[in-house]
N, C-alpha and C positions, 0 to 999 in steps of 0.2 A: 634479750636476757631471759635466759629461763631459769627453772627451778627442779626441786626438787618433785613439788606438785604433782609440774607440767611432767615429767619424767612418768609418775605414776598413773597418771590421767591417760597418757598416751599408750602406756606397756599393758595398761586395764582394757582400754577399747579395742586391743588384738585379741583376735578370736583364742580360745583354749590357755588365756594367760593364767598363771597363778602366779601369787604374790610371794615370796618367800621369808616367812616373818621372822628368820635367823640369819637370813645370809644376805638381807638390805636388797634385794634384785627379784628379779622375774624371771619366771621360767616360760616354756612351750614343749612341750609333749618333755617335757624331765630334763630340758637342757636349757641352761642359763643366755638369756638373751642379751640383758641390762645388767648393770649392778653397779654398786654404789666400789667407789675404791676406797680400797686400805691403804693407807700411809702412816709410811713408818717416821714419828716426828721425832723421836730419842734414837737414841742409837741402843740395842739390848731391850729395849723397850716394847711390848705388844703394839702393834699397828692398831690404827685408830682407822674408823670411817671418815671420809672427807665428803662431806652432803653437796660438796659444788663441784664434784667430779666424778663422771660416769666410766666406766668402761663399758665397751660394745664391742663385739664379735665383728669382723669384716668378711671379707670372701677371700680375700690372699695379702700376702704382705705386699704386693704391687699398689693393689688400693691403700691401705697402709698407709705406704708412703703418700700416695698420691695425697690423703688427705695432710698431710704430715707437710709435704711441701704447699699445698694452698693457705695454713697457716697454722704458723708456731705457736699462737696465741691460746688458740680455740683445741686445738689437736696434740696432742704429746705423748710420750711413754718413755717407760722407765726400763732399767737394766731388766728386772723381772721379767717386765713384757716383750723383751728383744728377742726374735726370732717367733712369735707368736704370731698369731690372726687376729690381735687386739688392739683397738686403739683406745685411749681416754681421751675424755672431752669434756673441758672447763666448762659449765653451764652457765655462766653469767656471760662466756663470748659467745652464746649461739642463742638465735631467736627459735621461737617455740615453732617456727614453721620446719624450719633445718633440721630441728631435733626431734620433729615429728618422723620428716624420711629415715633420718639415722636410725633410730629405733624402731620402724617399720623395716628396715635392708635387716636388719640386724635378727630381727622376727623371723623373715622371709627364708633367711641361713637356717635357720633353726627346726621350723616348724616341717610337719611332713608334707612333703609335695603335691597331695591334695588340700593341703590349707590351704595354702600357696597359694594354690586356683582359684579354688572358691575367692581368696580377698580379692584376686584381679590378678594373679602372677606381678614375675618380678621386673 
């Protein structure tokens, strides 16, 4: 089970992160890696943060799915996100070891290709 915490512990110990203390997420060289989701719980209603669900950047919608079919539980997304490179992910169904890789892939997409290196490539 993870948290919120672990989410920031983990987006903090990548190199060149900042924290983005208006939009709930992380960036890497100016592009969003993590972030917390907006959910819309009224209908007409402003979307709300949900602190037990992340979004993450993938590398194609093939991976996407692929996480999408190993489980419904942990992995989801929404109309919004349909046709995007984004997946969500429930943090109380994924251990801090899982959600460490996701948010290091997720880095890795992001950051410039000599970060990259320097952490180990991907």
């Amino acid at each position: 089970m993870s948290t919120q915490d672990d989410v920031r512990r983990i987006a903090l110990s990548l190199p060149a992160t900042t924290e983005a203390q208006d939009e709930f997420g992380f960036r890497v060289a100016g592009k969003k890696f993590v972030w917390i989701w907006l959910e819309r719980v009224e209908p007409k209603k402003p979307k709300v943060p949900n602190p037990e669900v992340i979004v993450l950047p993938v590398a194609d919608l093939g991976e996407k799915e692929a996480l999408l079919a190993i489980d419904r539980e942990a992995f989801f997304t929404t109309d919004h996100y349909a046709g995007h490179k984004a997946v969500l992910v429930r943090l109380p169904m994924v251990d801090t070891q899982e959600l460490a890789e996701l948010i290091t892939e997720s880095w890795c997409l992001q950051a410039p290709a000599a970060m990259v290196e320097q952490l180990g490539g991907r």
